[in-house]
N, C-alpha and C positions, 0 to 999 in steps of 0.2 A: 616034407617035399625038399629035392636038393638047389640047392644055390642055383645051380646054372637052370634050371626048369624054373624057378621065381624068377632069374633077373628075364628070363626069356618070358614070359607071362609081361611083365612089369613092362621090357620094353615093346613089346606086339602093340600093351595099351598107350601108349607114350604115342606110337605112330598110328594109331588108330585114330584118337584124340586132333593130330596135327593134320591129317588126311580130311575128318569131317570139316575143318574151319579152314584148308586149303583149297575145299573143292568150291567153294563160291568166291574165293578170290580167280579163281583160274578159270572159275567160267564169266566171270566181271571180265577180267584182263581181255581175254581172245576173245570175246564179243563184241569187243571195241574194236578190234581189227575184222569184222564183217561190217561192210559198210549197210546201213538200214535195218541192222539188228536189232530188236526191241528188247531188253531184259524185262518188260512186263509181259507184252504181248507176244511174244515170239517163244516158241517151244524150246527146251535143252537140247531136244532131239536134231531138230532144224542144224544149230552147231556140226553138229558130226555128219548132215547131207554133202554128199559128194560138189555139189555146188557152193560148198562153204568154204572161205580161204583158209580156216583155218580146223578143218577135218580131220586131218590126219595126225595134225596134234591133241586136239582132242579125244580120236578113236585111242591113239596110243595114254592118251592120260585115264581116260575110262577101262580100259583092260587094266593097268596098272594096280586102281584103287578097287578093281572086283577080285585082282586076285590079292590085295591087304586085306579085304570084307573077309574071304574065304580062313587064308592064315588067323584073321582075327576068330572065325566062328571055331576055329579048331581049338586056337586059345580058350576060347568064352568056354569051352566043355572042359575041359581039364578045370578050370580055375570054380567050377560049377561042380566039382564031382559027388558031393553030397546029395544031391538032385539028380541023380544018372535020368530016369526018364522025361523031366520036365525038361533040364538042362540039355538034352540032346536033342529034342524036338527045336528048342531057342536055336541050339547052334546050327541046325540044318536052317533056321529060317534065316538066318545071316548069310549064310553061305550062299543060298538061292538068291539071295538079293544081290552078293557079288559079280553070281555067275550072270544073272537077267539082264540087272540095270547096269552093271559092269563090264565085264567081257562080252554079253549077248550085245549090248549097245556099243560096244565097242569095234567088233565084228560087221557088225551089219549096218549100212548105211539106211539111211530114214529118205531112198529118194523116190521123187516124185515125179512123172515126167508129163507134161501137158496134164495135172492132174490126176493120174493115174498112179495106184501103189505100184513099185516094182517088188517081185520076190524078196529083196534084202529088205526094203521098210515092212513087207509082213513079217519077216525073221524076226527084224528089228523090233517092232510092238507087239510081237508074240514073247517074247524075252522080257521086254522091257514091264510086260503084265505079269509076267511068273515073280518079277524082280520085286513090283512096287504090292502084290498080295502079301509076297512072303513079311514084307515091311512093315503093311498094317497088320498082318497078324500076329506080329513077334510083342508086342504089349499085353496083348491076352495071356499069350505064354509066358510072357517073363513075370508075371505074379509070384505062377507058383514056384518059381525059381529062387527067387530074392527072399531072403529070410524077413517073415513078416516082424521079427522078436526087436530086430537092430533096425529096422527100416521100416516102420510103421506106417509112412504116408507112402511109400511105393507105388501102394496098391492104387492107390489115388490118383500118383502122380500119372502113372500108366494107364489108367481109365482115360485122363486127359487127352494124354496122348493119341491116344485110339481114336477117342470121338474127334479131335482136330483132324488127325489123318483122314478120316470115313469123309469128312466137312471137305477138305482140299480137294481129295483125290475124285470126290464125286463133282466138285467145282470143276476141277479141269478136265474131266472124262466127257462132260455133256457138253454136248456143241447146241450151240443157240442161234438160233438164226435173224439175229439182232446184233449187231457188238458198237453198242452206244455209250457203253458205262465201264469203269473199268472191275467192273464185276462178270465183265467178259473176256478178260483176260486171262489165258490160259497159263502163259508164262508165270502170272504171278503165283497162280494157283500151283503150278510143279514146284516151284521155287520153294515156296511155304510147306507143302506137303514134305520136301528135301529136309529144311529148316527144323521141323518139327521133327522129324527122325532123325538128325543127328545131333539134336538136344537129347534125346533121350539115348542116346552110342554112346554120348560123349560121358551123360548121368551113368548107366551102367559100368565104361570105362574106369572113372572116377571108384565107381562099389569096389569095383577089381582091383583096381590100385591099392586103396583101402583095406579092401580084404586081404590081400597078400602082403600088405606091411604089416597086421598083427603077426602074423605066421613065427 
């Protein structure tokens, strides 16, 4: 593999790395500038409604980091090529998570007017569902990618991941028609689903880094 295709692999993973533990600082920071903003109760998506002060920096920060997802799943297959079909199935699910919860969220506002969807919040959560599927599915795939021989608990670790994800993402999909406890908190439940998926970008990152310093 030549020099410039590793240091180019090596840095995608560098800012991929810095991009997941950036993106909860930047939705902390501009949350605080919507006045009544909940970071437990209150959606990510809410952020980027046309009603929010701070929308258009956050649309622009979400296109941003879908189209890093994207560049990184193109990464993730080259740095994968021993795997061609497992490894391209993974990097399509990266990808689709860029384009969904990324750019699709980025594009389309989440608004609601007297209660009613408009066209861009169905855009919006028609994207944002292609984004966060692609996300739980990408831990079933990345098994058989990751060599079981050097990374034995993997398999493990990935299993985790999935059932936490399956656990959040069903938490904050059902609407309850009670919100007394904060197990009805929606926000918290996106948040953690978030959380839990870029622990596991950041652990494969890390494989990649790894993997391409023996080289």
């Amino acid at each position: 593999m030549g020099i410039l295709k590793l240091n180019g692999i090596k840095i995608m993973v560098i800012i991929c790395i810095t991009i997941c533990i950036a993106d909860f600082i930047v939705l902390f920071v501009l949350g605080n500038y919507y006045p009544g903003y909940s970071q437990l109760k209150n959606t990510i998506s809410s952020l980027g409604a046309t009603i929010s002060p701070v929308s258009n920096l956050i649309s622009a920060w979400w296109i941003f980091i879908g189209i890093v997802f994207i560049f990184f799943g193109i990464i993730f297959r080259k740095a994968f090529y021993e795997n061609p079909k497992s490894s391209k199935l993974a990097s399509v699910l990266i990808m689709l998570y860029g384009i969904g919860e990324g750019i699709g969220s980025g594009l389309f506002k989440a608004d609601r007017i007297r209660g009613e969807m408009k066209p861009s919040f169905i855009a919006h959560d028609i994207a944002g569902g292609i984004g966060l599927i692609a996300a739980l599915l990408l831990p079933l795939v990345m098994q058989k990618v990751i060599e079981k021989e050097k990374y034995s608990r993997f398999g493990l670790f990935s299993k985790i991941i999935f059932f936490i994800g399956l656990i959040t993402i069903a938490l904050f999909t059902i609407r309850f028609s009670a919100q007394r406890s904060w197990i009805f908190d929606r926000g918290l439940w996106q948040r953690l689903f978030l959380l839990n998926l870029y622990v596991y970008l950041i652990a494969i990152s890390v494989i990649i880094y790894n993997k391409k310093n023996r080289i």
